[in-house]
Phi, psi and omega in degrees: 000125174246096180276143183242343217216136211238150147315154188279357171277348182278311170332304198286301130018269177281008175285295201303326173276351172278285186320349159253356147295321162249007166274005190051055187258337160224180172230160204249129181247126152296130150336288201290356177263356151300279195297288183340307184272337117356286156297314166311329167267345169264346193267007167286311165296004184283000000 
């Protein structure tokens, strides 16, 4: 299946979250800074 075309609930959607990205209201995580933090939090609960 192929879209060419993203709905204005997706649009609106990623506005907000690239604008609180540079608004440094969150932050953009690596996949390997994911797992990094992951691991750490299962080896506390151990």
């Amino acid at each position: 299946m192929e879209c060419k075309e993203i709905s204005e609930d997706v649009k609106k959607e990623l506005d907000i979250r690239l604008q609180n990205l540079e608004d440094d209201i969150t932050k953009l995580y690596t996949w390997d800074e994911v797992k990094t933090y992951l691991k750490s939090i299962r080896e506390t609960k151990s």
